[in-house]
N, C-alpha and C positions, 0 to 999 in steps of 0.2 A: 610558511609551509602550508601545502594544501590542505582541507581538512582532514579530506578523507584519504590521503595517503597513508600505506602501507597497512592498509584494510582492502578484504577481499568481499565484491558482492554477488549476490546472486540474484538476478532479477526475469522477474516471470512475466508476459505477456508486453517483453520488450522491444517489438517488431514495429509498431504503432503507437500512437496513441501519446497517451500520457505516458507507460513504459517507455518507450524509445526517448520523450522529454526526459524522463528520471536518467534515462543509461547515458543520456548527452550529461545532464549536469552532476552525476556522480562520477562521470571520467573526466568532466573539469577539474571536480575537484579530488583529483587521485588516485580515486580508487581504481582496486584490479577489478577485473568482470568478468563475470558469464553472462551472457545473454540466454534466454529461454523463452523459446514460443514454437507452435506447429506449424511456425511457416515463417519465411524470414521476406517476404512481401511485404512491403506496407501499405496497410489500407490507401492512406493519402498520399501517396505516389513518391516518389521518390527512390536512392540508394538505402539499399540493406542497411540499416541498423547498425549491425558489426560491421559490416563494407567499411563506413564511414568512420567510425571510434577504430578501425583495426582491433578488435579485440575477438574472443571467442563466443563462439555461437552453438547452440545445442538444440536441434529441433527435435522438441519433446512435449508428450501430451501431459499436462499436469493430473488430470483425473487418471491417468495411467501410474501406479504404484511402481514399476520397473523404470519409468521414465524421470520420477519422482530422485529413486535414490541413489541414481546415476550421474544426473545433472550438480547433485549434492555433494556427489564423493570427486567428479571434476572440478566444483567452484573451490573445494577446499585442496585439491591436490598439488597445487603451485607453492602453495604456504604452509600447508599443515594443517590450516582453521577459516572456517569460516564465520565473518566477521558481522555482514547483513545479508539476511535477506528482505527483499519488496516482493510482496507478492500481489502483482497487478493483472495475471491472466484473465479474464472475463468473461462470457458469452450472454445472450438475451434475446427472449425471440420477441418481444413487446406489444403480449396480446394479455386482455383481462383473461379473469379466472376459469369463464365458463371459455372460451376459447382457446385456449391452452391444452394443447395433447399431452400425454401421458409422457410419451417420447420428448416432447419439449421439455416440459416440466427436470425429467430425469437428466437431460444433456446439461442444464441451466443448475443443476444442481451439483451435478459430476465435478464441471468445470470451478464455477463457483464458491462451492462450497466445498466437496472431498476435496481437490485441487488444493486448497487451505490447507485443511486440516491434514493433507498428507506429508506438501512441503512443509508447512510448522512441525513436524513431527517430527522431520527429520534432518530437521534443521537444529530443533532442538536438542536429539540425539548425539549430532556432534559437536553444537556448543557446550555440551557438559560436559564433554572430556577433553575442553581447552582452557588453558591459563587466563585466570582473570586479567582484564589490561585496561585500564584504566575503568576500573571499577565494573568493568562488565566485559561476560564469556562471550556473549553475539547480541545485535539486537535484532527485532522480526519488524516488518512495516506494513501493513495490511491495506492495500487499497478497498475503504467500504466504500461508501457513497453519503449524501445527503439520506438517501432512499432507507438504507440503514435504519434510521430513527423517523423516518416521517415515512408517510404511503408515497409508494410510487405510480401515480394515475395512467392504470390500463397496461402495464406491465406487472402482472404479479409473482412471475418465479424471478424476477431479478429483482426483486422489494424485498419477498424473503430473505431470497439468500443474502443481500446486503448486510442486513439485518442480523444474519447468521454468525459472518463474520465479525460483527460488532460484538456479539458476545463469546467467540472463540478467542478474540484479541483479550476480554477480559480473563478469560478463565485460566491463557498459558499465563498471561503476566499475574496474577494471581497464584497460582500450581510452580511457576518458576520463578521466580523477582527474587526468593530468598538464596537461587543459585546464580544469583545475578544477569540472570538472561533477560532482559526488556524487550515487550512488544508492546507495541502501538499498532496505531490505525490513524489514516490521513481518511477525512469524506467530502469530496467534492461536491462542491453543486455543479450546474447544468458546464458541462465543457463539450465542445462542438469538435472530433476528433479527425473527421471522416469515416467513421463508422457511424453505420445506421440508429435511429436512435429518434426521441421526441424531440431530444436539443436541438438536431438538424431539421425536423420537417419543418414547413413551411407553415403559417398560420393565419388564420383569415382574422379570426378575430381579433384584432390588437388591441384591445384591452383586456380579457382574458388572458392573453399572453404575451403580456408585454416586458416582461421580466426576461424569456427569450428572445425579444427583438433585441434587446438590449444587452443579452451576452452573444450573439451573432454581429453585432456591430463591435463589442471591445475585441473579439476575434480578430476582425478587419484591421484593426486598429495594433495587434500585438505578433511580434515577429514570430514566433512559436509556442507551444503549449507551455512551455517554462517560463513563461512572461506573465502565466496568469497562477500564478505562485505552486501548482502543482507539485510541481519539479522541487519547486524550493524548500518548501517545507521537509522532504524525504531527508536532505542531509542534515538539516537542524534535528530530527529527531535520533538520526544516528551519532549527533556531534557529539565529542565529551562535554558540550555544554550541556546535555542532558543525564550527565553522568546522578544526577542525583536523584534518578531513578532507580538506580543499581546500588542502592548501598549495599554492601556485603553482608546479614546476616538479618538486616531488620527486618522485621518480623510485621510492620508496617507494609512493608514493598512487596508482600504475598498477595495484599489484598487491594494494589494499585495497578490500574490501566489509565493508557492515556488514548484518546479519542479527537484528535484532529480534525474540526470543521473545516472546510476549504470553499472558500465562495468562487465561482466561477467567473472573476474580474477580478485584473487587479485594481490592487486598492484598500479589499477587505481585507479585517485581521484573520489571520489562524488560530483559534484558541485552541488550548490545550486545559482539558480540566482532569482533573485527579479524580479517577475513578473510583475513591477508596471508602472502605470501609470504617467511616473514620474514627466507630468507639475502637474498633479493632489496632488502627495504630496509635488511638489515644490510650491505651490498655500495654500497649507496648514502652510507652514512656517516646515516644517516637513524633518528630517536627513534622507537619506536614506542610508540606511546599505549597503556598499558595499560587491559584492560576498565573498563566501570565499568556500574554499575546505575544505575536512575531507579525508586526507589519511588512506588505510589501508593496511598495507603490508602484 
């Protein structure tokens, strides 16, 4: 059986990119979909997204609240609930601080960051008034970035907001985990998408930036963005193999997140580290799960 059969998803910024990778390897493995994005173009050429998966598609602006809980009450209307959401929409205009307009700043944040915080809102809203199932109501997946936790050089409204999301992923899985609703976050390093970006320019200095030579050459080298474990990691975090995230009442799981590093080649591991609190579920009389990795070679 597929994993994610007879789960329904909801996936943002799934026209391109790493999206369009997640919406290919979560309809491998089962699951129903909505697709969502302001445009069902893809940056890197190609057939529509939903064209190809045959599934549905919802052209909607995330930072729009009407568009927000529309796309939500479609993903879940086939089944009655919904099961995941990814939330992978993004934007970045990739200039430093002092160059950066007002209007940049705000769009990169709109998307970004409300966008998040609108769909988790309301996604959350209607995982709470569905039946636990295999130890959890929904889970959320938050595409941050590497940039998240480290500076992002000479892009700084898309460092923030990364960064933003790292800790909104903490604070629902924190505020929700004791109603069983789990969020995470997957943080890529450099992935070369077709959209504009540092990972794609070109660079003179190679040894300065040889760490980008060298995820443009495992590109060459990999048949799509799901080959460099992106994609992959998204289903393991919704698997019931993570179901022990979700225990039902512990008092533990208020004050756990999970944070997804993703290297930009395969090869590297995924770690998953436990966000927690951990006199808080040592106080609780409560196991904490120690780390673990998911290789993908």
């Amino acid at each position: 059986m597929k994993r994610l059969a007879g789960k329904t998803a909801l996936i943002t910024g799934a026209s391109s990119g790493i999206g369009r990778a997640i919406a290919k390897r979560f309809h491998d493995e089962g699951a129903t979909l909505l697709l969502m994005d302001v445009t069902e173009q893809v940056v890197e050429g190609g057939e529509p997204t939903h064209k190809i998966l045959n599934v549905p598609f919802f052209q909607g602006d995330v930072s729009r609240e009407a568009d927000v809980e529309e796309a939500v009450r479609r993903a879940a209307e086939p089944t009655g609930r919904l099961d995941i959401v990814v939330n992978d929409a993004v934007v970045r205009v990739g200039k430093k601080l002092t160059d950066t307009s007002l209007d940049e700043w705000n769009r990169v944040m709109a998307v970004n960051v409300t966008g998040v915080f609108l769909m988790c809102r309301a996604a959350v809203r209607q995982m709470l008034g569905q039946e636990i199932r295999h130890e959890a109501r929904g889970r959320i997946v938050n595409i941050s970035s590497q940039h998240g936790m480290i500076a992002s050089p000479e892009d700084c409204s898309y460092g923030v907001s990364k960064s933003a999301v790292v800790y909104l992923t903490r604070q629902i899985a924190a505020d929700y985990g004791r109603d069983s609703i789990i969020c995470n976050a997957v943080a890529p390093g450099k992935i070369v998408t077709g959209k504009p970006g540092r990972a794609a320019e070109p660079r003179a200095d190679a040894d300065r930036h040889a760490d980008d030579v060298r995820a443009r050459e495992k590109l060459a080298e990999a048949q799509d963005i799901g080959e460099f474990g992106v994609a992959k990691p998204a289903p393991l975090l919704d698997d019931d193999a993570a179901a022990f995230l979700a225990r039902s009442g512990a008092d533990e799981l208020a004050s756990r997140s999970t944070v997804g590093s993703v290297a930009g080649a395969p090869g590297i591991a995924m770690r998953h580290f436990p966000g927690a609190v951990r006199s808080d579920a040592k106080r609780a009389g409560g196991a904490i799960p120690r780390p673990f990795e998911a290789r993908y070679a």
